[in-house]
FIKOL-974532 format. One line per 4 residues: number of its first residue (from 1); their letters; for each residue z, x, y of C-alpha. Coordinates in Angstrom, 2 decimals. Each point is the difference from the previous one (the first is absolute). Layout:
N
NUM	A	Z:X:Y  ...
//
This chain:
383
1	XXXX	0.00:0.00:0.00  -1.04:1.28:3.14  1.93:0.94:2.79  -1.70:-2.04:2.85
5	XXXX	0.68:-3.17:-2.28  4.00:0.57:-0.54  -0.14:0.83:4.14  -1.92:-3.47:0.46
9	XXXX	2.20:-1.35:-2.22  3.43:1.14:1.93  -1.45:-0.44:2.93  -0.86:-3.66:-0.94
13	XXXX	3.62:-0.81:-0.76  1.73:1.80:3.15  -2.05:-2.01:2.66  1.21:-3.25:-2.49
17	XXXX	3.98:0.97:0.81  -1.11:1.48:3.52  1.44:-2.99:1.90  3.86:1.33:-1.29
21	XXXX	1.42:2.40:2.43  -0.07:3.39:-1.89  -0.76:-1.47:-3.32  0.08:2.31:-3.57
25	XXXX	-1.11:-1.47:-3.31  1.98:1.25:-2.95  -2.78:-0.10:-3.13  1.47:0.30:-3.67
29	XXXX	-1.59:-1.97:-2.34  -2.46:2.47:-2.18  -3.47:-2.08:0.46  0.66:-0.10:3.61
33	XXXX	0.76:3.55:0.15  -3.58:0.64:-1.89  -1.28:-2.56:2.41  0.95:2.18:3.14
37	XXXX	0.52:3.78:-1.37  -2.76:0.35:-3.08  2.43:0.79:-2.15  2.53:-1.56:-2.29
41	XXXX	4.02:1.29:0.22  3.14:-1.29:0.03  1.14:0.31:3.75  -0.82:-1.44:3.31
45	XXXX	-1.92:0.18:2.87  1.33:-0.26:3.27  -2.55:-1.32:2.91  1.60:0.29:3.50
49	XXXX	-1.33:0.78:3.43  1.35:3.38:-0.86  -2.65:0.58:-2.60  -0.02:-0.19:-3.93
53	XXXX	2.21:1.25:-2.26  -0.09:-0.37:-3.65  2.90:0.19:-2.46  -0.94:1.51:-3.26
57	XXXX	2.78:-0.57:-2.77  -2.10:0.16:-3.00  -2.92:2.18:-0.95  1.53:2.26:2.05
61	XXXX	-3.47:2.09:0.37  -1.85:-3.03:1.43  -1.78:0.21:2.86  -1.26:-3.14:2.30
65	XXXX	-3.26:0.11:0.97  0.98:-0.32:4.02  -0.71:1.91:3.12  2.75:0.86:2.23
69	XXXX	2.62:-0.84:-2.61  3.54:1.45:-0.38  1.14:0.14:-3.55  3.36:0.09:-0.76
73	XXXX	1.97:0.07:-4.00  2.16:-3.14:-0.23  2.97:0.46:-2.46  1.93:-3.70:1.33
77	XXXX	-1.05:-2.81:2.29  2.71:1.27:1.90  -2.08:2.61:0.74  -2.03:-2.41:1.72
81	XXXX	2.42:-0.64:3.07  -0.31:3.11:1.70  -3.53:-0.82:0.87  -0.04:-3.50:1.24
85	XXXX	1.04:0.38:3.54  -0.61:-3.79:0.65  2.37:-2.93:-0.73  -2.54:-2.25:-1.16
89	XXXX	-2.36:0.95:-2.84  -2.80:-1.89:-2.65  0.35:0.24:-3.19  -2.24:-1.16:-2.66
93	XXXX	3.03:-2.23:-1.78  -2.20:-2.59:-1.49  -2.19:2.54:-2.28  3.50:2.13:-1.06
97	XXXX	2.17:-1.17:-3.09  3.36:-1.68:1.12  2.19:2.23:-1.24  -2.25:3.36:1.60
101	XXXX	0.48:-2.38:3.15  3.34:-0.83:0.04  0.84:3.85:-0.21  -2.23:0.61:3.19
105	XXXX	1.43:-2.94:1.81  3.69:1.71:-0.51  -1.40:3.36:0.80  -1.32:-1.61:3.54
109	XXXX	2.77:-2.22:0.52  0.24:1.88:3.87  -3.32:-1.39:0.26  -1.84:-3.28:0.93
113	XXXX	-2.23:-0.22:-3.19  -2.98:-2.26:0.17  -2.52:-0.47:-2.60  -3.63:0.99:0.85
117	XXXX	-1.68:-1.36:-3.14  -2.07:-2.14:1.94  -1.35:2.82:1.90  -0.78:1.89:-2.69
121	XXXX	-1.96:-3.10:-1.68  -1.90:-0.28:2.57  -1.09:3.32:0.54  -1.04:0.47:-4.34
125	XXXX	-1.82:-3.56:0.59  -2.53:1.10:1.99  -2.37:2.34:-2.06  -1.44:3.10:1.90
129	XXXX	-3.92:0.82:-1.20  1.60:2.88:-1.70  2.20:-2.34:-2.05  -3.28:-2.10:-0.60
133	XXXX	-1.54:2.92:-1.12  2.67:0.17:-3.00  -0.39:-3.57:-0.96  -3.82:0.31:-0.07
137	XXXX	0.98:2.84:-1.81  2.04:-1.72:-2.37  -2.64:-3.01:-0.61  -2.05:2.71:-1.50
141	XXXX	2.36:1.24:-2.20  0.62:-3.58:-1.58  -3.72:-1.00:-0.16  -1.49:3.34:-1.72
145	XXXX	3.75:-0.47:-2.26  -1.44:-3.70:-0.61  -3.56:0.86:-1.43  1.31:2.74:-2.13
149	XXXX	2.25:-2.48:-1.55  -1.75:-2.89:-0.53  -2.19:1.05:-3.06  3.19:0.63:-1.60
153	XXXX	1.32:-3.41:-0.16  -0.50:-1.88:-3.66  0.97:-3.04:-1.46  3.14:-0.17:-1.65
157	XXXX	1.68:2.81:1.98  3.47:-0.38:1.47  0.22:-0.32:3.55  2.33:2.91:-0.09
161	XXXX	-2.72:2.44:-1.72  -2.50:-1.43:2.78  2.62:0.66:2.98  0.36:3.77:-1.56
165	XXXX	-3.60:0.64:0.11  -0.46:-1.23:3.59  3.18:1.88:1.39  -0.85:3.29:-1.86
169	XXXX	-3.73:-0.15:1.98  2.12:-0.66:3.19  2.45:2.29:-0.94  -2.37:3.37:-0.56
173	XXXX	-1.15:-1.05:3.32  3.11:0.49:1.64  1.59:-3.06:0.04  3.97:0.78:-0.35
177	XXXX	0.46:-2.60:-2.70  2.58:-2.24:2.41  -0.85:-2.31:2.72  2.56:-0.26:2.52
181	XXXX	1.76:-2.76:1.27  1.97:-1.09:3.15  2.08:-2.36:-1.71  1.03:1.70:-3.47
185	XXXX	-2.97:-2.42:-2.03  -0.63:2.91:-3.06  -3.24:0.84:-0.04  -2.14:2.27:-1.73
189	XXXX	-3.92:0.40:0.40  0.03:-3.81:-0.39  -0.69:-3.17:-2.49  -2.36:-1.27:-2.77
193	XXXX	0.29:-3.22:-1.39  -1.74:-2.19:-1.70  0.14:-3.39:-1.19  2.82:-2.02:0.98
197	XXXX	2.09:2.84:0.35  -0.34:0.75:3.70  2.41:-3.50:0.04  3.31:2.08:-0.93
201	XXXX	1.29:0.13:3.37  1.83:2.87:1.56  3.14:0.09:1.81  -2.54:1.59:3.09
205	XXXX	-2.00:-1.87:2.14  -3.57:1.37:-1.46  -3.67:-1.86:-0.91  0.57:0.41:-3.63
209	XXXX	2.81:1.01:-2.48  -0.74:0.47:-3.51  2.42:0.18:-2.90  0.31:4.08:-0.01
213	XXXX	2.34:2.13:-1.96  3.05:-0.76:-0.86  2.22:1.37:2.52  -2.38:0.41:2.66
217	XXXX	-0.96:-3.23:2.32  -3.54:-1.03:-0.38  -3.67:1.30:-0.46  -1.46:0.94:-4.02
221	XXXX	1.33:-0.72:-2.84  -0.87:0.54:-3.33  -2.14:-3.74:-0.45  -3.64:1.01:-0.88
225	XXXX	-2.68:-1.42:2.25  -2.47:-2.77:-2.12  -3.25:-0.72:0.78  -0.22:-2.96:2.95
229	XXXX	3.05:1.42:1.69  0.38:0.25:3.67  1.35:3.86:0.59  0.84:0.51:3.14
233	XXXX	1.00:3.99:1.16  2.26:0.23:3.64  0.17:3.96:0.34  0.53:2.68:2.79
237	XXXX	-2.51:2.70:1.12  1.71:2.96:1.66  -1.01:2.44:1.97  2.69:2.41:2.55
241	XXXX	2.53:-2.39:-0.20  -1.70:-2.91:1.00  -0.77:-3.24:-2.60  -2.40:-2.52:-0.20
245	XXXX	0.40:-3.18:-1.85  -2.68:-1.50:-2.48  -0.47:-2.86:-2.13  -3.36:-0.62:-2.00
249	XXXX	-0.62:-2.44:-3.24  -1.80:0.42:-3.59  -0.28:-1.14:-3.16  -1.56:0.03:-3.48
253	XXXX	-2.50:-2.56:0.15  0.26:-3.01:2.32  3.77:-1.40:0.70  0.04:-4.21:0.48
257	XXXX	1.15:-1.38:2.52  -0.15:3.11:2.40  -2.42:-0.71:2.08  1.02:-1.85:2.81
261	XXXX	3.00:2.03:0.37  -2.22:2.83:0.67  -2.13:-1.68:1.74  3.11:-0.92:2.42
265	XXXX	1.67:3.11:0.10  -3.21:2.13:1.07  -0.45:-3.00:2.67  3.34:0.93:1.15
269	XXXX	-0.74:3.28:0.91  -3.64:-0.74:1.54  2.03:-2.40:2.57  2.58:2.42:0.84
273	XXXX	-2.48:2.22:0.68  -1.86:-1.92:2.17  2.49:-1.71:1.68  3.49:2.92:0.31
277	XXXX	0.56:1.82:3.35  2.21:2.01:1.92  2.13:-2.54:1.87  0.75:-2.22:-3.02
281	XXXX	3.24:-0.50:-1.00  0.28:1.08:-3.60  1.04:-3.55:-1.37  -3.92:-1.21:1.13
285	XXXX	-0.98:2.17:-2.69  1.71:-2.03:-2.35  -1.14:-3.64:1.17  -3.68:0.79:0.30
289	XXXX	0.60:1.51:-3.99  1.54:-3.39:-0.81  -2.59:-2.25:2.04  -2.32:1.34:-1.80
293	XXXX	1.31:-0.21:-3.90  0.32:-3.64:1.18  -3.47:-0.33:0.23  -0.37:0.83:-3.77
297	XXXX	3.10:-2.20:-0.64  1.56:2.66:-1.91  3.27:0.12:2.43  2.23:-0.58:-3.09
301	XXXX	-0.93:3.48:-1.10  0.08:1.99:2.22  2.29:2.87:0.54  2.38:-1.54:-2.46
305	XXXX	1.68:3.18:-1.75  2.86:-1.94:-1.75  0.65:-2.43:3.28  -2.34:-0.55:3.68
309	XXXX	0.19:3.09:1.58  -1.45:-0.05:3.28  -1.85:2.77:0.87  -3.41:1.32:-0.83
313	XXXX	0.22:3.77:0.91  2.20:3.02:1.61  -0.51:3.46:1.79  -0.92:3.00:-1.43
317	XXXX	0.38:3.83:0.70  2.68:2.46:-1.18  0.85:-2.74:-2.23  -1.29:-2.78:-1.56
321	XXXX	1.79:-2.70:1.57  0.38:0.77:3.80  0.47:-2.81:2.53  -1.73:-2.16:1.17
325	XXXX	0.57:-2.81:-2.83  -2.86:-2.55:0.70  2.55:-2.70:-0.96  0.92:-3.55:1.36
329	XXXX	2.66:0.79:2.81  -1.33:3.37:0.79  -0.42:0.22:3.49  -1.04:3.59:0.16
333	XXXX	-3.34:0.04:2.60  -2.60:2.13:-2.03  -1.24:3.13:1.33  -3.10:2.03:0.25
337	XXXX	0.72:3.08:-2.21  2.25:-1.90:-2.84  -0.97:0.47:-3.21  0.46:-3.15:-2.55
341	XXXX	-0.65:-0.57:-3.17  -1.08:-4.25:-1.04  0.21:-1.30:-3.35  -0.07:-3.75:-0.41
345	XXXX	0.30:-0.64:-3.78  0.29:-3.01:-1.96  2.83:0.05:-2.79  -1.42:-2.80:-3.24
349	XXXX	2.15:-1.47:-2.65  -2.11:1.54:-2.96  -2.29:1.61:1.90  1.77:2.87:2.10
353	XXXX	-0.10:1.88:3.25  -3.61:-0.09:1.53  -0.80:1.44:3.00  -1.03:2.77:2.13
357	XXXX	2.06:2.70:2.75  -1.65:2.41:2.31  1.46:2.35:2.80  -1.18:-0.29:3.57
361	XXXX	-0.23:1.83:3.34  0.55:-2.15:2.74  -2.65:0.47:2.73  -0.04:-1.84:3.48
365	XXXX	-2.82:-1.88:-1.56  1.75:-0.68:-3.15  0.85:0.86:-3.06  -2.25:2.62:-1.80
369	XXXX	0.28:1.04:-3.92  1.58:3.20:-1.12  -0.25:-1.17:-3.58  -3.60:0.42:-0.93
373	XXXX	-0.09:-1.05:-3.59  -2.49:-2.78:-0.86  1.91:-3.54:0.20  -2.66:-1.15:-3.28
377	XXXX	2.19:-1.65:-3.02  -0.39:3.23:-2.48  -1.69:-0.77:-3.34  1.08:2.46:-2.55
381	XXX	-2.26:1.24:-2.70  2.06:-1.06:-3.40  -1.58:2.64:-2.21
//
C-alpha cells in the first residue's frame, strides 16, 4: 500500500474531527491500523495536530508504511498517556472487544473519551481508485478461480468435495482461505449448496445458510448434489485485503420450478442498476428490490433465510460486511465511492436458495459492476 494512499487516508479523517479544538484520534483496532499504517501490529496510532505516532507492541520489527512518522515500542497502554497532551481524544471503541475496551477506558479515566467509530466508517466507506483497483483485482481472481473449477463438478459429488475444489483454485491464487467479518459471522472462502439445503438457516443475517459441518455454522456439507438441483455458490475473491462478494447458480440438467426466481432475482439487479444513486438513502435500495419481486408475485420468498429479513444487500471492502446495510430503516444517504454488494435471493420449500450477488462501485451516475462473472444459469456437463 502506497504511501500517498495511507496520507489521503489520514488526511481524510483529520479534516472529519477538525471542527474539535485540538482533536487526536487514538486508533487500536488491527484492521484499522492496516487501514491507516500498511501494516498489521498490535499497538496504536496516535493522530494529533502534533503529528503521528504509532505504538508498536507486537511484531516488534514492524514498520508502518508512513512518512513523517514517529515510532515508538509500547510495553502498556499506560504507556500511552505520556503522549496525549489533550483532554479529549477518539477512540475507535465500537470496532475493539469489550473487555480490550474497558481496560483502555480505565487507563484514560483523566480523559474525556469519545468514540470515533463513525468517523472511521465513513472514511473506509468511501473507496479510493486505488482501493477499486484491488477489488477489480479481486473479481479476477474469483472469475479465472470459477472457470478452472467448473469442469470439475460431477454428479453425485458432495457439496463439501465441490467447495474444496473451488477454494483450493482461489486459494493458490492467493486468497487467505478466511473472509473477514465486522460482526464475528465465521466465514471461510464462502458457501455451496444445493437442493433444499441452502434453507438451514444461520444464526447470521446472510442470503443463504446451508447445513455445514457439524460444529461450524452453515455453508457444505457432506449431501451429494443430484441431477435437477439448484446449486447455488456465495464466495469471496481477494485481492490486498480487499473482498468482493459473489453469488452465481448451476445445476445438472434443468432444475423445476427455478425459473421465475431467476428470472426475478436478475430483474432485481437490472433495476437497481438503473435506478440507485448517490443521494439515496440506503433503505430505497431495499423498496425498489421488493417493488419489484412484487411484480413476479413471488414476495413470499423472498429473502426468507429461516424468517423475513429485510434487507437485500451490505457494504463491502476490508471485510465482507461493511455498512451501509440496504435494509428497511436504514437511513444512511448513499455515497459516490461506496462499494456494495446486492443479492436478492429467493429461499423455496423444496426447492432452495436461488439467486444471484454481485459487488458494485458506486459512481455519481450509479452503480457500476465490479463482479464481472456472467449472470447466465450455469448448465453443467454431467459426464
Amino acid at each position: 500500500m502506497n504511501k500517498e494512499e495511507l496520507a489521503r487516508r489520514i488526511k481524510t479523517l483529520k479534516e472529519l474531527i477538525s471542527k474539535e479544538p485540538s482533536p487526536s484520534f487514538l486508533i487500536l483496532n488491527p484492521i484499522n491500523l492496516f487501514y491507516f499504517t500498511g501494516a498489521f501490529f498490535r499497538g496504536a496510532l496516535l493522530i494529533s495536530d502534533e503529528g503521528l505516532k504509532v505504538f508498536i507492541k507486537r511484531p516488534a520489527n514492524v514498520l508502518p508504511n508512513l512518512s513523517g512518522v514517529q515510532v515508538i515500542q509500547l510495553k502498556s497502554l499506560k504507556d500511552l498517556l505520556s503522549h496525549l497532551n489533550k483532554v479529549k481524544v477518539y477512540v475507535d471503541l465500537n470496532f475493539l472487544p469489550f473487555s480490550e475496551a474497558q481496560r483502555l477506558l480505565k487507563v484514560l479515566s483523566g480523559y474525556e473519551v469519545l468514540d470515533g467509530s463513525g468517523f472511521i466508517w465513513e472514511v473506509r466507506c468511501i473507496k479510493s481508485e486505488f482501493e477499486v483497483s484491488c477489488l477489480k483485482r479481486a473479481s479476477r481472481m474469483l472469475s479465472e478461480a470459477i472457470r478452472e473449477w467448473l469442469p470439475l463438478l460431477k454428479p453425485g459429488m458432495q457439496e463439501i468435495v465441490a467447495s474444496a475444489l473451488l477454494e483450493e483454485k482461489l486459494r493458490m491464487k492467493g486468497h487467505p482461505g478466511y473472509t473477514r467479518s465486522t460482526l464475528g459471522f465465521e466465514l471461510t472462502f464462502g458457501y455451496l449448496i444445493s437442493g433444499s439445503e441452502g434453507l438451514y438457516a444461520t444464526p447470521f443475517y446472510t442470503g443463504e445458510g446451508g447445513r455445514g459441518v457439524e460444529g461450524f455454522p452453515g455453508g457444505a456439507s457432506f449431501k451429494e448434489i443430484k441431477e435437477g438441483e439448484a446449486v447455488l455458490f456465495d464466495f469471496s475473491g481477494f485481492s490486498q485485503g480487499y473482498y468482493v462478494d459473489q453469488s452465481r447458480m448451476a445445476s445438472f440438467g434443468k432444475v423445476k420450478r427455478a425459473r421465475d426466481f431467476y428470472r426475478a432475482s436478475l430483474q432485481v439487479l437490472k433495476t437497481l442498476e438503473e435506478k440507485v444513486r448517490p443521494g439515496m438513502l440506503a433503505e430505497e435500495v431495499w423498496y425498489i428490490a421488493v417493488s419489484v419481486v412484487e411484480k413476479f408475485g413471488l414476495r413470499e420468498y423472498f429473502m426468507h433465510h429461516g424468517e423475513p429479513m429485510k434487507f437485500v444487500g451490505h457494504g463491502v471492502g476490508l471485510q465482507i460486511d461493511e455498512p451501509p446495510a440496504l435494509a428497511e430503516g436504514q437511513k444512511t444517504p448513499l455515497r459516490a465511492g461506496m462499494v456494495l454488494a446486492i443479492e436478492p435471493k429467493f429461499h423455496v420449500p423444496e426447492l432452495g436458495v436461488v439467486g444471484l450477488e454481485d459487488t458494485f462501485y458506486l459512481t455519481p451516475k450509479g452503480l457500476k459492476r465490479i463482479t464481472t462473472f456472467s449472470r447466465e444459469w450455469i448448465f453443467l456437463k454431467s459426464s
